[in-house]
N, CA, C and O atoms as a GROMACS GRO file, in nm:
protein
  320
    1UNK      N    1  -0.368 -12.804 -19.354
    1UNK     CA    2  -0.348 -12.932 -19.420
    1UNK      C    3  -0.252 -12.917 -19.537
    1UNK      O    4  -0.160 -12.996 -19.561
    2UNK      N    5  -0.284 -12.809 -19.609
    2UNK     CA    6  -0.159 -12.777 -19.715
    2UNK      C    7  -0.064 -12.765 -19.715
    2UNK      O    8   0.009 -12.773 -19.814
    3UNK      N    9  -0.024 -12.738 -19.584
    3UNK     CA   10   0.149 -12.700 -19.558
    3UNK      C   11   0.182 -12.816 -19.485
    3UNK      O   12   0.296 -12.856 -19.468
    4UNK      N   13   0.078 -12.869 -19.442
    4UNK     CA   14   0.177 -13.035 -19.394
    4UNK      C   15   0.238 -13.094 -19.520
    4UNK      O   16   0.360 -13.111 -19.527
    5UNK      N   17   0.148 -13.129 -19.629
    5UNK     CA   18   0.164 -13.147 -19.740
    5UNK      C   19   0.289 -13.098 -19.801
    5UNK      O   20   0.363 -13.179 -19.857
    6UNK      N   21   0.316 -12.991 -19.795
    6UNK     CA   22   0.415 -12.914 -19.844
    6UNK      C   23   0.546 -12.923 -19.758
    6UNK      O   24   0.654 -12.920 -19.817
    7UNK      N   25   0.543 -12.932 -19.643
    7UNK     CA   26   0.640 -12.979 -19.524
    7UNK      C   27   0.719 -13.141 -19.503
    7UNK      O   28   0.824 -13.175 -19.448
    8UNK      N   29   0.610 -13.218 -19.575
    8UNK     CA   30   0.630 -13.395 -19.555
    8UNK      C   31   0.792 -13.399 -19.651
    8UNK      O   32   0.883 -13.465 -19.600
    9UNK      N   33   0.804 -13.366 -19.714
    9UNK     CA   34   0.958 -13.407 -19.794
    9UNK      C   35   1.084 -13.354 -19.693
    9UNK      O   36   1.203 -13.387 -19.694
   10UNK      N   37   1.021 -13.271 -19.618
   10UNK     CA   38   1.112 -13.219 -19.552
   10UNK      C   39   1.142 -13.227 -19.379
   10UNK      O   40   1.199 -13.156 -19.296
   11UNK      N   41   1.071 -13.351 -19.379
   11UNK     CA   42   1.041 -13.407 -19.180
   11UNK      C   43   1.184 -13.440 -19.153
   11UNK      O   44   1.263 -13.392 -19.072
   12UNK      N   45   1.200 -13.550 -19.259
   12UNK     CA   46   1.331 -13.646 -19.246
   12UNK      C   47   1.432 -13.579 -19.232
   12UNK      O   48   1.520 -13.623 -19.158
   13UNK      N   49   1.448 -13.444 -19.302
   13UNK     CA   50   1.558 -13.357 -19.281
   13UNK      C   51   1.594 -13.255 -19.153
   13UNK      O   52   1.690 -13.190 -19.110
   14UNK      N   53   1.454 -13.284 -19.122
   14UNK     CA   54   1.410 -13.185 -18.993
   14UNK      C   55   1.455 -13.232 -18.863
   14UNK      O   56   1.484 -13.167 -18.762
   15UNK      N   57   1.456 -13.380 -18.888
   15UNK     CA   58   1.462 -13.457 -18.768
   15UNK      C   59   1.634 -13.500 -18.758
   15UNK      O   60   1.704 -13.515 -18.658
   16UNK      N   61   1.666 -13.511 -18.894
   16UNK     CA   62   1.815 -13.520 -18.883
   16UNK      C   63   1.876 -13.426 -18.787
   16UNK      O   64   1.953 -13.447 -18.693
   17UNK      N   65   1.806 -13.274 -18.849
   17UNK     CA   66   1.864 -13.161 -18.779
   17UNK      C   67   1.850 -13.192 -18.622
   17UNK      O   68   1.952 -13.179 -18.555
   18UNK      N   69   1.761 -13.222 -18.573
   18UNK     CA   70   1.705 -13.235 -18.450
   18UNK      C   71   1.790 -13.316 -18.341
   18UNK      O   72   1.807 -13.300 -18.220
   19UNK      N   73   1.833 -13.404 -18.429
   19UNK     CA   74   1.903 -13.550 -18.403
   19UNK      C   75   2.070 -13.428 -18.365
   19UNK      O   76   2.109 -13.396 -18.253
   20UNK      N   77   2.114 -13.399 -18.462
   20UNK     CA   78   2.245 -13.320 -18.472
   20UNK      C   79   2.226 -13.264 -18.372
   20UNK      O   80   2.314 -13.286 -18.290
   21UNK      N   81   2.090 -13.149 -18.315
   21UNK     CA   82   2.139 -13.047 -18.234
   21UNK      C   83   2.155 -13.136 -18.083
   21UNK      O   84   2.255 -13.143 -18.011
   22UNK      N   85   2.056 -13.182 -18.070
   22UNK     CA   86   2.051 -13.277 -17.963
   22UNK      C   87   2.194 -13.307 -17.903
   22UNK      O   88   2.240 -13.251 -17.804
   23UNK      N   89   2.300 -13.473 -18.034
   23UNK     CA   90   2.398 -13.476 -17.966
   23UNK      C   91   2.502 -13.374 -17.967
   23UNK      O   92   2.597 -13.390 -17.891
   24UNK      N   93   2.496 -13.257 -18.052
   24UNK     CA   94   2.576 -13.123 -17.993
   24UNK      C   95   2.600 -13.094 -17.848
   24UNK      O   96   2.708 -13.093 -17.789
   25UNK      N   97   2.479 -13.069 -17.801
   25UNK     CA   98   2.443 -13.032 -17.697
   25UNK      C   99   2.514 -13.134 -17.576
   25UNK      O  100   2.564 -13.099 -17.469
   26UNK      N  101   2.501 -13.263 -17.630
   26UNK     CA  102   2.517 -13.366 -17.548
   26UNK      C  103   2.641 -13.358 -17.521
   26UNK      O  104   2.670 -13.354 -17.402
   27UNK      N  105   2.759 -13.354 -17.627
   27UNK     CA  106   2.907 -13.367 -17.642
   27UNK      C  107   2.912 -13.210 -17.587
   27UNK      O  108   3.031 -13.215 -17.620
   28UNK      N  109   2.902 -13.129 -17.556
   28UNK     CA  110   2.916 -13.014 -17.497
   28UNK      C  111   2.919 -13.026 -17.341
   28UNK      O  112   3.013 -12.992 -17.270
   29UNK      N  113   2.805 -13.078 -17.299
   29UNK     CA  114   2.777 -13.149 -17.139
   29UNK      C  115   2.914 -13.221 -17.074
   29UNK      O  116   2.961 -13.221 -16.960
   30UNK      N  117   2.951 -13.278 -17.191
   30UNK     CA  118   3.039 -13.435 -17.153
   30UNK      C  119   3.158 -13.369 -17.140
   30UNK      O  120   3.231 -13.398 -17.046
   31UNK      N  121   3.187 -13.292 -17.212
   31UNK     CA  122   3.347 -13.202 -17.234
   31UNK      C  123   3.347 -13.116 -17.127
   31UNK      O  124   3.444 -13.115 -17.051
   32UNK      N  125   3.252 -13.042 -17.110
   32UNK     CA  126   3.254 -12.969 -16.990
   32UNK      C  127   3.266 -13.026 -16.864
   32UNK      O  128   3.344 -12.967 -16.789
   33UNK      N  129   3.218 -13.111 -16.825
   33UNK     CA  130   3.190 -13.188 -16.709
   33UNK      C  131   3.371 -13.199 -16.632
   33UNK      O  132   3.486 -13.226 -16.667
   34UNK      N  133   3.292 -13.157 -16.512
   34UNK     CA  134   3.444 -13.170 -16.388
   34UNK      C  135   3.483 -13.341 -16.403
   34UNK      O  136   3.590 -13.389 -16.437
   35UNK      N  137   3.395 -13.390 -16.377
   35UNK     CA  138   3.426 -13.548 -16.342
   35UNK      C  139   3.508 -13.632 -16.433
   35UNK      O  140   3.587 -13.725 -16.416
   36UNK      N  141   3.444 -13.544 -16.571
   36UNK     CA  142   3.538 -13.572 -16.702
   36UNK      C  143   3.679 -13.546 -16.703
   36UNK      O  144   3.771 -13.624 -16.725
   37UNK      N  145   3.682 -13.389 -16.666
   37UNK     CA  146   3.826 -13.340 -16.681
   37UNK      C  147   3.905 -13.371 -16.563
   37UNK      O  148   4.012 -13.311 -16.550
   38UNK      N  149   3.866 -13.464 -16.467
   38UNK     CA  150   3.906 -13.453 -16.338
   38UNK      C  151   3.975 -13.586 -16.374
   38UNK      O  152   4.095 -13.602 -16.356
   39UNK      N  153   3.897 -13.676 -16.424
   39UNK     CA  154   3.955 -13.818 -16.493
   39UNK      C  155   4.044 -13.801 -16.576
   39UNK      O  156   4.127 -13.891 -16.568
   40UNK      N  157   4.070 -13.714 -16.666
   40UNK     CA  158   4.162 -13.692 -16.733
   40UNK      C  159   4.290 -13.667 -16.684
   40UNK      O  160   4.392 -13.727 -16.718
   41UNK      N  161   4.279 -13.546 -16.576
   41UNK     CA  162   4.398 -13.507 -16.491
   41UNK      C  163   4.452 -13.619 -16.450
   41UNK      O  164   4.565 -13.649 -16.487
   42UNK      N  165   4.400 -13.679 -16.388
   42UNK     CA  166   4.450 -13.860 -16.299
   42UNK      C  167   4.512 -13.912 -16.375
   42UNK      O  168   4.634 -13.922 -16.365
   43UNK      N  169   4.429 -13.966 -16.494
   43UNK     CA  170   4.520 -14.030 -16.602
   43UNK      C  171   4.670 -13.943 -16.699
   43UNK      O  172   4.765 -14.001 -16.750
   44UNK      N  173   4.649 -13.828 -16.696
   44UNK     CA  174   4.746 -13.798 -16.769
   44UNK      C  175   4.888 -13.756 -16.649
   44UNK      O  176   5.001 -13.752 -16.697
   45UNK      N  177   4.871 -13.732 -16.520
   45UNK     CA  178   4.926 -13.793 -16.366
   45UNK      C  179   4.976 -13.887 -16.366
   45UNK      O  180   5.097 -13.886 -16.347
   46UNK      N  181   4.908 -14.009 -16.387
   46UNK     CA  182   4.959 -14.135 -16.396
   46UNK      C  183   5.043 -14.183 -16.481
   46UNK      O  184   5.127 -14.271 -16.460
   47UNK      N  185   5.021 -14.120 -16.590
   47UNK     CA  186   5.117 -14.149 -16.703
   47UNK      C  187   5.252 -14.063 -16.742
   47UNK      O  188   5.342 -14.095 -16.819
   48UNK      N  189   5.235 -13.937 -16.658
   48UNK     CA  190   5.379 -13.865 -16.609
   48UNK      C  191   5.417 -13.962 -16.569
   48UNK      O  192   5.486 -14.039 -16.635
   49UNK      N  193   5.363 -13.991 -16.387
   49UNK     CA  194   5.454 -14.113 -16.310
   49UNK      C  195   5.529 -14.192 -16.364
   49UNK      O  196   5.650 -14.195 -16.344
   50UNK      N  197   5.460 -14.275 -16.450
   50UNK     CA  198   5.485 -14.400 -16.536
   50UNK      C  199   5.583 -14.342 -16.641
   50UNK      O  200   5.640 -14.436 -16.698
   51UNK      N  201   5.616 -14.243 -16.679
   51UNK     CA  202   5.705 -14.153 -16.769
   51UNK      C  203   5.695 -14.197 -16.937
   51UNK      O  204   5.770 -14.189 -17.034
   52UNK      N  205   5.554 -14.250 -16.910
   52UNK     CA  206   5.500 -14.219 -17.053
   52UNK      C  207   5.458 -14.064 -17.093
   52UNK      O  208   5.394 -14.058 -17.198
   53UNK      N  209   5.473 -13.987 -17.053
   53UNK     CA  210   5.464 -13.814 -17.086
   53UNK      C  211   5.560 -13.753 -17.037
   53UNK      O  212   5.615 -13.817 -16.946
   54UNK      N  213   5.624 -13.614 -17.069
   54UNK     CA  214   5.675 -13.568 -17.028
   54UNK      C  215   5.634 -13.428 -16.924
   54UNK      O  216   5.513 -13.405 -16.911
   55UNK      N  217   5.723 -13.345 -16.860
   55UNK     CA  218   5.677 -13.257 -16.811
   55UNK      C  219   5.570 -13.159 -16.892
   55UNK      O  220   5.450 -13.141 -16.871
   56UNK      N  221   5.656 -13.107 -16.988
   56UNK     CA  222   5.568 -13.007 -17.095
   56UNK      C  223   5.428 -13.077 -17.126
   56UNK      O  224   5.326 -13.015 -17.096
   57UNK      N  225   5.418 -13.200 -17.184
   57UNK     CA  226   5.279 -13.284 -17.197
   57UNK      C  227   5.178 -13.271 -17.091
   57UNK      O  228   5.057 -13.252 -17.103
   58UNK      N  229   5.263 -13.287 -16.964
   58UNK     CA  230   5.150 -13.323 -16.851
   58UNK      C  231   5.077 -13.147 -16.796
   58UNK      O  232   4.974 -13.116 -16.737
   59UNK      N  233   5.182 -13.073 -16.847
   59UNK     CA  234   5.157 -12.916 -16.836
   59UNK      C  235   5.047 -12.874 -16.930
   59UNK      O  236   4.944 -12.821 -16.890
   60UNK      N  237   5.078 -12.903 -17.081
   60UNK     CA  238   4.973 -12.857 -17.176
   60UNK      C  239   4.846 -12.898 -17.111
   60UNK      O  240   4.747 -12.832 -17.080
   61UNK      N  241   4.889 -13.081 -17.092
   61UNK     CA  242   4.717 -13.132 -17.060
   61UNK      C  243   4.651 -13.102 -16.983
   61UNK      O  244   4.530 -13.119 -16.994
   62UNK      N  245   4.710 -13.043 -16.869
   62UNK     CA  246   4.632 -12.966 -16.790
   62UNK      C  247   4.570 -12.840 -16.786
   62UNK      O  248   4.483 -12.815 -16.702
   63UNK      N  249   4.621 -12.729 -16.903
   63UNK     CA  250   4.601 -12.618 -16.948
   63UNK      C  251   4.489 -12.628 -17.017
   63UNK      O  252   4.397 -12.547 -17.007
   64UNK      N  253   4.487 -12.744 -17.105
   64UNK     CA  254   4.356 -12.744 -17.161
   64UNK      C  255   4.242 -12.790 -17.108
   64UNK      O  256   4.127 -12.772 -17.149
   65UNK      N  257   4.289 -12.862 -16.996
   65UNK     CA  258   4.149 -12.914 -16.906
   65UNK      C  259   4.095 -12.808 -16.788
   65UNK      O  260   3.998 -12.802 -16.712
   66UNK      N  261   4.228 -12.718 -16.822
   66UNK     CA  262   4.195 -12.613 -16.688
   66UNK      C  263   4.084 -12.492 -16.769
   66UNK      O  264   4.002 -12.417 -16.717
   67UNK      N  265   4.115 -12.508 -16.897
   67UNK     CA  266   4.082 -12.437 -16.998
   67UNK      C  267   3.894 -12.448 -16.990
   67UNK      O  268   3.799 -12.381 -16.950
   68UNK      N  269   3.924 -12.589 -17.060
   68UNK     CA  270   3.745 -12.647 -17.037
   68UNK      C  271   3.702 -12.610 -16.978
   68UNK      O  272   3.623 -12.526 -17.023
   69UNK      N  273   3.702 -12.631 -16.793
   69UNK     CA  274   3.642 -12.611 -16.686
   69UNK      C  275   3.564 -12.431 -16.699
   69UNK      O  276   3.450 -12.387 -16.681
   70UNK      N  277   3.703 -12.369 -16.739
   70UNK     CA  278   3.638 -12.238 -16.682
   70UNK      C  279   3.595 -12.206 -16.844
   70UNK      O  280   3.549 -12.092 -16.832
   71UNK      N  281   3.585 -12.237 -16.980
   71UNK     CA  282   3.474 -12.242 -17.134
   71UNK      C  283   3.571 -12.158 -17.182
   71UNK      O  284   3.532 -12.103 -17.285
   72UNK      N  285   3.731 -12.112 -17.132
   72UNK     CA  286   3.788 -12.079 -17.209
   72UNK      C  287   3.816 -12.146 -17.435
   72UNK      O  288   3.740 -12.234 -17.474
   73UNK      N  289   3.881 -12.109 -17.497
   73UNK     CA  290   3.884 -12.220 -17.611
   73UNK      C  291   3.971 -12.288 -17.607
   73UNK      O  292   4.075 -12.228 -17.583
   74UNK      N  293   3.981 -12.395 -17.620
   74UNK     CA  294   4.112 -12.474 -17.637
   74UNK      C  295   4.170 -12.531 -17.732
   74UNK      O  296   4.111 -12.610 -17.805
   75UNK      N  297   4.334 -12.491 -17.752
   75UNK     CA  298   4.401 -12.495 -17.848
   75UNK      C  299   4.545 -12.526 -17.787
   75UNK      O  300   4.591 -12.516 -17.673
   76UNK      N  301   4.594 -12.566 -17.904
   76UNK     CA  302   4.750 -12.530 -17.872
   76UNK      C  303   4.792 -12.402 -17.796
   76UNK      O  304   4.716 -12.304 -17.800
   77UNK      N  305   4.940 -12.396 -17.709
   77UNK     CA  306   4.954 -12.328 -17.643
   77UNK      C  307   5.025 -12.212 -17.743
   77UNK      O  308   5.094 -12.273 -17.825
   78UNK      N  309   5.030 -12.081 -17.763
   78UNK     CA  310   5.096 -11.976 -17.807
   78UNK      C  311   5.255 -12.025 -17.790
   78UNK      O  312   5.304 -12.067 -17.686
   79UNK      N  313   5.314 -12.010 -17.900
   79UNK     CA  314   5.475 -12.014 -17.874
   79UNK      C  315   5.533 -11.915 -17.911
   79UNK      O  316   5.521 -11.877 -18.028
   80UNK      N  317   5.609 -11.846 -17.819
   80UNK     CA  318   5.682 -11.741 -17.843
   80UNK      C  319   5.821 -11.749 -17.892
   80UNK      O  320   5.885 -11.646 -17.913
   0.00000   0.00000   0.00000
């Protein structure tokens, strides 16, 4: 009973945390996800076509989605 007591100032903070790890977890799922990065590919495809991007653009964007898939990190590409 004493350490609930001693614990109560600190639920709200507990649950924040809880709350945080949760949608971590969640936005981790979503980024990873094929269906995600697969939608992405299409659209950033489509918008080559449409020649709203260029070659190099439609190259990066795919590097980084190719990236995701397999949990590599993703960043800018190294320039030599």
């Amino acid at each position: 009973m004493l350490t609930l007591l001693l614990r109560l100032p600190f639920l709200p903070i507990e649950g924040v945390v809880r709350l945080a790890e949760l949608i971590e977890d969640q936005a981790e799922r979503e980024f990873h996800d094929p269906a995600a990065v697969r939608r992405e590919l299409e659209a950033a495809a489509e918008a080559r076509a449409a020649g709203a991007i260029s070659d190099a653009e439609l190259a990066e964007i795919e590097r980084q989605a190719t990236a995701r898939l397999v949990g590599q990190p993703v960043g800018p590409a190294w320039r030599r």
